[in-house]
C-alpha positions as CSV (number, residue, x, y, z in Angstrom):
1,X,-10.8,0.4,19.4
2,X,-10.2,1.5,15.6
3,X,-9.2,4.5,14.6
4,X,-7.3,6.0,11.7
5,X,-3.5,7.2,11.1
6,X,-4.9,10.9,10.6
7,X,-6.9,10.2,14.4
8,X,-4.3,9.5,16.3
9,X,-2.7,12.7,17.0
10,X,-6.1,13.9,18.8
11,X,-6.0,10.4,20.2
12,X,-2.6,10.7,21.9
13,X,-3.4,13.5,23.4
14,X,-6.1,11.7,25.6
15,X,-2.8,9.8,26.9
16,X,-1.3,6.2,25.8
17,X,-3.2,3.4,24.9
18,X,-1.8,0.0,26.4
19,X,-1.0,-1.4,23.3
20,X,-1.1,-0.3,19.4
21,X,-1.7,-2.3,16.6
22,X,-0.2,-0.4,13.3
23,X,-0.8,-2.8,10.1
24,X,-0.5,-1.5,6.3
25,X,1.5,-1.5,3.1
26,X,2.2,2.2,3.3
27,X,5.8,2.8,5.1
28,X,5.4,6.3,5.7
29,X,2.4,6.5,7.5
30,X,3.2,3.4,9.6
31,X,6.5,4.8,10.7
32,X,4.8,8.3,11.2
33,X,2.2,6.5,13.6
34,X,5.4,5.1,15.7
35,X,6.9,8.1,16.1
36,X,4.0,10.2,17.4
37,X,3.7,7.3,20.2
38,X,7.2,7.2,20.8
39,X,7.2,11.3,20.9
40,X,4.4,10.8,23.1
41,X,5.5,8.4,25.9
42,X,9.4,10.2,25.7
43,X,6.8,13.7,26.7
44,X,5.4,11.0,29.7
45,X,8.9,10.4,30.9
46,X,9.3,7.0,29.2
47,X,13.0,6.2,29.4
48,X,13.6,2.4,28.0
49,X,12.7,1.7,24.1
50,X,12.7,-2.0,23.8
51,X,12.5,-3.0,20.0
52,X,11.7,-6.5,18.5
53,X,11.0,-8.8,15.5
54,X,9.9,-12.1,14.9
55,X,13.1,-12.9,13.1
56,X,14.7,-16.1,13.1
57,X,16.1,-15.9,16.6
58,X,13.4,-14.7,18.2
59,X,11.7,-16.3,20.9
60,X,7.5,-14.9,22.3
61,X,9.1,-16.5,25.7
62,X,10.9,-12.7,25.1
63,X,8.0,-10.8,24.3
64,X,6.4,-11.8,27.9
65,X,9.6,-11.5,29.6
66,X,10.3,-7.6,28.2
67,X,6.5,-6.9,29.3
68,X,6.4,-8.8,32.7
69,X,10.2,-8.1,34.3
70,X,10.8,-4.8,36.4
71,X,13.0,-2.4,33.9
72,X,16.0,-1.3,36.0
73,X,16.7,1.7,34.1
74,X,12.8,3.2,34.4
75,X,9.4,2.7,36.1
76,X,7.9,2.5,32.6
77,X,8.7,1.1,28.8
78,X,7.7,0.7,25.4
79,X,7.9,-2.2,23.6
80,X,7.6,-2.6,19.7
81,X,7.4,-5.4,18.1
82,X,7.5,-5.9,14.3
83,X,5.9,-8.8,12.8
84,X,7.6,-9.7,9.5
85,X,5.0,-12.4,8.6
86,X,1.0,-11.6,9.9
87,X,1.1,-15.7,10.4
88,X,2.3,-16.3,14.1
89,X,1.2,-20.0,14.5
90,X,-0.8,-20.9,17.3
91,X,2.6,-20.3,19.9
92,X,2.5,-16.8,18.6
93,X,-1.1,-16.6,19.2
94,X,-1.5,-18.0,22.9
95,X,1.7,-15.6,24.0
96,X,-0.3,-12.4,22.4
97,X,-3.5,-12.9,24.1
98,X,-1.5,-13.9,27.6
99,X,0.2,-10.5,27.4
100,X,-2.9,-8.3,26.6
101,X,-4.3,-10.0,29.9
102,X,-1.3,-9.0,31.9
103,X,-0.4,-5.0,29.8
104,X,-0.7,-2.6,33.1
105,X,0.3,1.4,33.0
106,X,3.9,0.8,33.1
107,X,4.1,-1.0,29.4
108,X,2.8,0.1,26.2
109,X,3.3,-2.1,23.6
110,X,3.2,-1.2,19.7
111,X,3.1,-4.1,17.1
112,X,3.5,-3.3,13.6
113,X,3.7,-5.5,10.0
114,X,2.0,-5.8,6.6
115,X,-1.4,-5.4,5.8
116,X,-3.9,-8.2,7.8
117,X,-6.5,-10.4,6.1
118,X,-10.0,-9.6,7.2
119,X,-9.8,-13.0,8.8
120,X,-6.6,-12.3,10.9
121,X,-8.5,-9.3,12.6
122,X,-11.0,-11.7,13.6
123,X,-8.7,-14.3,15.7
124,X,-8.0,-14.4,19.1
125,X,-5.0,-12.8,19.5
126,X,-6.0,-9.7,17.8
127,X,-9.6,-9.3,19.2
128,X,-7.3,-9.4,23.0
129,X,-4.9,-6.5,22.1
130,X,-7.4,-4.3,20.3
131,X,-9.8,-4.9,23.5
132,X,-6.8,-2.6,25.5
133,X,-5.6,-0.4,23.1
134,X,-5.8,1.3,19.4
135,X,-6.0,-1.1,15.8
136,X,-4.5,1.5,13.5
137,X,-5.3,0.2,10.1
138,X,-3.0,1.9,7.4
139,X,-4.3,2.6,3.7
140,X,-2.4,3.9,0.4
141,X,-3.7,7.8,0.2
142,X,-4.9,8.5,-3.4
143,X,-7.4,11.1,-4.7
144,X,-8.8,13.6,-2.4
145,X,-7.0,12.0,0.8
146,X,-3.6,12.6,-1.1
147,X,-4.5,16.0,-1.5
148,X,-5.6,16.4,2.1
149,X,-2.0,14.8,3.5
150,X,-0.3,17.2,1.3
151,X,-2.0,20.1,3.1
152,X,-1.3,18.7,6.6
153,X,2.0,18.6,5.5
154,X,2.4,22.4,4.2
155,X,0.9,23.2,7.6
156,X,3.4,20.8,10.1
157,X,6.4,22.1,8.0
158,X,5.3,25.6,7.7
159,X,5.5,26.0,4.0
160,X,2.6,27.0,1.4
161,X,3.0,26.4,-2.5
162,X,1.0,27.6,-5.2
163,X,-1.4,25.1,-6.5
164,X,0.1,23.9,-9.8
165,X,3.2,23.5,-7.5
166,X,1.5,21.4,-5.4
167,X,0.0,19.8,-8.4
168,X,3.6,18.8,-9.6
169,X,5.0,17.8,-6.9
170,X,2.1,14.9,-6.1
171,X,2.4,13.9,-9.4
172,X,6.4,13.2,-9.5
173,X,6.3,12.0,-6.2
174,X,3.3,9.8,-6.3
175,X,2.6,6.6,-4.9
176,X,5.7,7.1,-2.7
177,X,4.6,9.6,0.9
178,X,8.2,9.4,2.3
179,X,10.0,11.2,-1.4
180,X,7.3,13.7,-1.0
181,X,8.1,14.6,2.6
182,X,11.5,14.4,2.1
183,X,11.1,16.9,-1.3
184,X,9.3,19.4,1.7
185,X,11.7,19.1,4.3
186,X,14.5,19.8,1.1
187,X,12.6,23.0,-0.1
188,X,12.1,24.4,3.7
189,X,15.8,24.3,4.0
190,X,16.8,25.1,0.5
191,X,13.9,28.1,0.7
192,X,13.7,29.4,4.4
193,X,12.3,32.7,3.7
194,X,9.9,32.3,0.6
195,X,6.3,32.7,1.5
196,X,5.1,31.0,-1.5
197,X,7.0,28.3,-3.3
198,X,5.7,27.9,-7.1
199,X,5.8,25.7,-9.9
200,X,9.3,27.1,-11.1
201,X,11.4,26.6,-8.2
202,X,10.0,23.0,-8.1
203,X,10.6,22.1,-11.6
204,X,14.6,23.2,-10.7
205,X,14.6,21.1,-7.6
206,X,12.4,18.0,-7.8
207,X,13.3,15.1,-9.0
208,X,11.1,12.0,-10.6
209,X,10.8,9.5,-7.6
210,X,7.3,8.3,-8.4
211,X,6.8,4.9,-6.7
212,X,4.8,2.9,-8.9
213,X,2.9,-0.9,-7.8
214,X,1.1,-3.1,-10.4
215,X,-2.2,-2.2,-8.4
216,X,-1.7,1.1,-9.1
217,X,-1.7,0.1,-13.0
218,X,-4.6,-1.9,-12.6
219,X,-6.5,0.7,-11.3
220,X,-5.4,3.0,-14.2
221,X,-6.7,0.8,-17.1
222,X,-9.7,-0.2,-15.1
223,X,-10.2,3.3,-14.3
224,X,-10.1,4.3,-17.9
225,X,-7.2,6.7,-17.2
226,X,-4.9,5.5,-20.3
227,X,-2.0,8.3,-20.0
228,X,-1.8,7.1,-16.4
229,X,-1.6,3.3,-17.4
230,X,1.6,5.0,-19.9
231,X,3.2,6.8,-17.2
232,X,3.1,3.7,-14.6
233,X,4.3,1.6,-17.4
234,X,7.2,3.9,-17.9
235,X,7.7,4.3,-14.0
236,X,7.9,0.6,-13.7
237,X,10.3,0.1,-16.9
238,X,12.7,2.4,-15.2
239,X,12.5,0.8,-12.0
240,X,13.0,-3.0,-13.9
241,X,10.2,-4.4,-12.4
242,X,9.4,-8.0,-12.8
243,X,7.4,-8.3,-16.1
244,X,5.8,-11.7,-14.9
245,X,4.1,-9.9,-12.2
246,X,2.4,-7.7,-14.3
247,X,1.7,-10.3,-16.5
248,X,0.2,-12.0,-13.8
249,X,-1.7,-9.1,-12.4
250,X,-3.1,-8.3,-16.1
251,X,-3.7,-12.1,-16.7
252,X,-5.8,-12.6,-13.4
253,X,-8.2,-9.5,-13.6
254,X,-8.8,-9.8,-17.4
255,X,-10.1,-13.8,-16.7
256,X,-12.1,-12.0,-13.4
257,X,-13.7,-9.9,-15.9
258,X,-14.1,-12.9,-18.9
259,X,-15.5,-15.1,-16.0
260,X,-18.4,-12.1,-14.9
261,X,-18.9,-12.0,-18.4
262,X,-19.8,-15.6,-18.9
263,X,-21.8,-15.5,-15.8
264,X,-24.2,-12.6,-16.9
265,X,-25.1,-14.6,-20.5
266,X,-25.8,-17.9,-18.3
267,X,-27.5,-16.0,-15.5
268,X,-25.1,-17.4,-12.4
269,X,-23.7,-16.0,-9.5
270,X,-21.2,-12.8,-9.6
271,X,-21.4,-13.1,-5.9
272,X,-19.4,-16.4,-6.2
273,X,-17.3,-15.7,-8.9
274,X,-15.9,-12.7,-6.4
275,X,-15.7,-15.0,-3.3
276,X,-13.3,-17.8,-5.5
277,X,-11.3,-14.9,-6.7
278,X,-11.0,-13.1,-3.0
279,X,-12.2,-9.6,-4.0
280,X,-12.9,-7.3,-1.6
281,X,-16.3,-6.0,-2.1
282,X,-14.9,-2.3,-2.8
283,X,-13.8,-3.3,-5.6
284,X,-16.3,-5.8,-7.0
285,X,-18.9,-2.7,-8.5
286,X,-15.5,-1.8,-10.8
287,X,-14.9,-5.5,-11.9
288,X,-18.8,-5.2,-12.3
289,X,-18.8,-2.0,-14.8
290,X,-15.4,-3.0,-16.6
291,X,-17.5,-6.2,-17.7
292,X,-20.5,-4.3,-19.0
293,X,-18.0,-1.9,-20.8
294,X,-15.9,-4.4,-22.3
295,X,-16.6,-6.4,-25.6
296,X,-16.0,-9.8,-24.8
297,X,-14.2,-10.6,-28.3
298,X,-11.2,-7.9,-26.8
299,X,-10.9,-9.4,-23.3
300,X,-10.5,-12.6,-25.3
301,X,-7.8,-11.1,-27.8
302,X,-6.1,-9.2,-24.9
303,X,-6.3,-12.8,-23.0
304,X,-4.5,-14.6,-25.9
305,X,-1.7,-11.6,-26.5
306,X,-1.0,-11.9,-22.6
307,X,-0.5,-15.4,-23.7
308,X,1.4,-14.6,-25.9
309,X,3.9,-12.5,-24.0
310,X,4.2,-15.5,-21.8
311,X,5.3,-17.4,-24.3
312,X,8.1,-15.1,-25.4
313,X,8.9,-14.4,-22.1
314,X,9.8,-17.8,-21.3
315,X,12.1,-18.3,-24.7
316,X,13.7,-14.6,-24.4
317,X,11.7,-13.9,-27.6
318,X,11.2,-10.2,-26.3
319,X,12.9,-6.7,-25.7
320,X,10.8,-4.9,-24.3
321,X,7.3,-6.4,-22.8
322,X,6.4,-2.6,-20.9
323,X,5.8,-1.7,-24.5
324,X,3.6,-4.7,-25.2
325,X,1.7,-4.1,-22.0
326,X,1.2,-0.8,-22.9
327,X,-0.2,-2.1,-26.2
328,X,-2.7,-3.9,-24.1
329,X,-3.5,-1.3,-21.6
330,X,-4.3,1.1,-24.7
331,X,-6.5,-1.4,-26.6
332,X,-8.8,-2.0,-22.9
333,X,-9.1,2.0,-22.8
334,X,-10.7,2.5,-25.9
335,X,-8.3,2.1,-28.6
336,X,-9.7,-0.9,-30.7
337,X,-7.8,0.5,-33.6
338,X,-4.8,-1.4,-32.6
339,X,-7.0,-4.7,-32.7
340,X,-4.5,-5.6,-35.9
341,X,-1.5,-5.3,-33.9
342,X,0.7,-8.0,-34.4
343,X,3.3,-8.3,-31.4
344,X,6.8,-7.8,-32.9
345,X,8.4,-10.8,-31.2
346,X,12.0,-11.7,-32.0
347,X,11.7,-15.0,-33.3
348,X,9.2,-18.1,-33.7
349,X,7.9,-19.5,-30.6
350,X,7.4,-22.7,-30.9
């Protein structure tokens, strides 16, 4: 059975699956979903907490031990195991599906890693342990949903805040759930007896922990949403993220978009052009517009300054490429004026 982080409250309180599966790049909502089960099963009388991970010395001979042996502390347990690579080999596999066979009322297991490929919900293994318990698929919050999880939050931590407060604090905590909680749980102790919390006494308490990814960015310029593209720009300076990956990340959308380009002029296949380049089909329609909105003459030129940066990159030639990115970013939002640019580079690359 699927179901969603925000479902499982109402879930749990049907009683504990046998097993959970809790997969997603967003920490805070995956450790949020193991603590409501763990909360749940100590309120059943669960005594023994077994954790695991498939470091290097573990062994699955373990995993069916821990769910198989009589505890002799408690009548019942709850085993979690974190998978620190989604790619259990075929050894991995076989001891998964042998243990959802054998899961009785006693055991609950919870397994938990990194986002899955749509084919890794499709193998054996998976299709056995969601067959007796809960696939909790976990998603980055943005828009709307962001603004929902904020309110659940007010309301579990008893606080309210004005609207341009809660404005400000999404925006300087964005991208990162756990600085925003945190930020809550400060203010509810700093602030006990306020009934409203506004704008002011954030601005004196906050501070800037935006958490920033290169998808995020990507989904700014795509988006059209330039003074975004600045701020993540400036978020990821700060943080000294690796330049090559956003290089990379620019690099491989912007010869997406040149390819969909090509492919509209000679009449072929977008539809195969997305299944080479492994994009999921939510995103295809924004590859799809970005195309039609773009000139094909500045994908090219923001193609060869990318190039460029490489270039300089590789022979130190460069101070600052965040600002030359942000060059980029401004000329695919609208900004054609800068077509003239010249990148200020600190010597000849050969």
């Amino acid at each position: 059975m699927k179901i969603y982080a925000n479902q499982l409250p109402q879930e749990l309180k049907k009683g504990l699956a046998s097993c959970y599966l809790i997969f997603g790049d967003e920490p805070f909502q995956t450790n949020e979903a193991r603590d409501l089960i763990k909360s749940k099963a100590k309120h059943l009388g669960f005594e023994e907490f077994i954790r695991l991970a498939d470091d290097d010395q573990f062994e699955w001979d373990d995993l069916i031990e821990h769910t198989q042996s009589m505890s002799l502390f408690s009548s019942t347990k709850l085993i979690e195991l974190e998978l620190t690579s989604n790619k259990i080999g075929k050894t991995g596999s076989d001891t998964l599906k042998r243990v959802s066979e054998s899961l009785g009322d006693d055991t609950v297991l919870v397994i938990f890693g990194s986002k899955l490929e749509a084919a890794q919900t499709k193998s054996a293994w998976f299709k056995s342990l969601s067959s007796v318990g809960c696939y909790i698929p976990i998603y980055e919050i943005e828009g709307p949903h962001l603004q929902r999880w904020l309110q659940q939050q007010l309301t579990v931590k008893g606080l309210n805040l004005t609207p341009d407060a809660q404005s400000f604090l999404l925006a300087f905590t964005a991208g990162n759930l756990l600085a925003c909680s945190q930020e809550l749980d400060k203010l509810k102790l700093s602030h006990p007896n306020s009934p409203t919390l506004t704008l002011e006494i954030l601005e004196q308490q906050v501070s800037d922990q935006s958490r920033f990814t290169v998808f995020q960015l990507t989904d700014a310029i795509w988006g059209n949403k330039p003074e975004q593209c600045l701020s993540i720009l400036g978020r990821l300076k700060l943080e000294d993220f690796e330049p090559n990956i956003i290089l990379w990340s620019l690099a491989k959308d912007l010869n997406l978009i040149a390819k969909l380009q090509n492919a509209k002029i000679f009449s072929e296949s977008t539809q195969e052009i997305f299944d080479s380049a492994r994009v999921w089909k939510n995103k295809q329609n924004t590859y799809l517009n970005v195309a039609q909105r773009l000139n094909p003459t500045l994908v090219n030129q923001a193609l060869s300054q990318l190039s460029d940066i490489d270039k300089a990159l590789k022979f130190y030639a460069i101070n600052c490429p965040y600002t030359l990115f942000a060059h980029i970013c401004l000329l695919l939002n609208g900004y054609e004026t800068l077509s003239s640019f010249e990148m200020p580079f600190n010597s000849e690359i050969a």
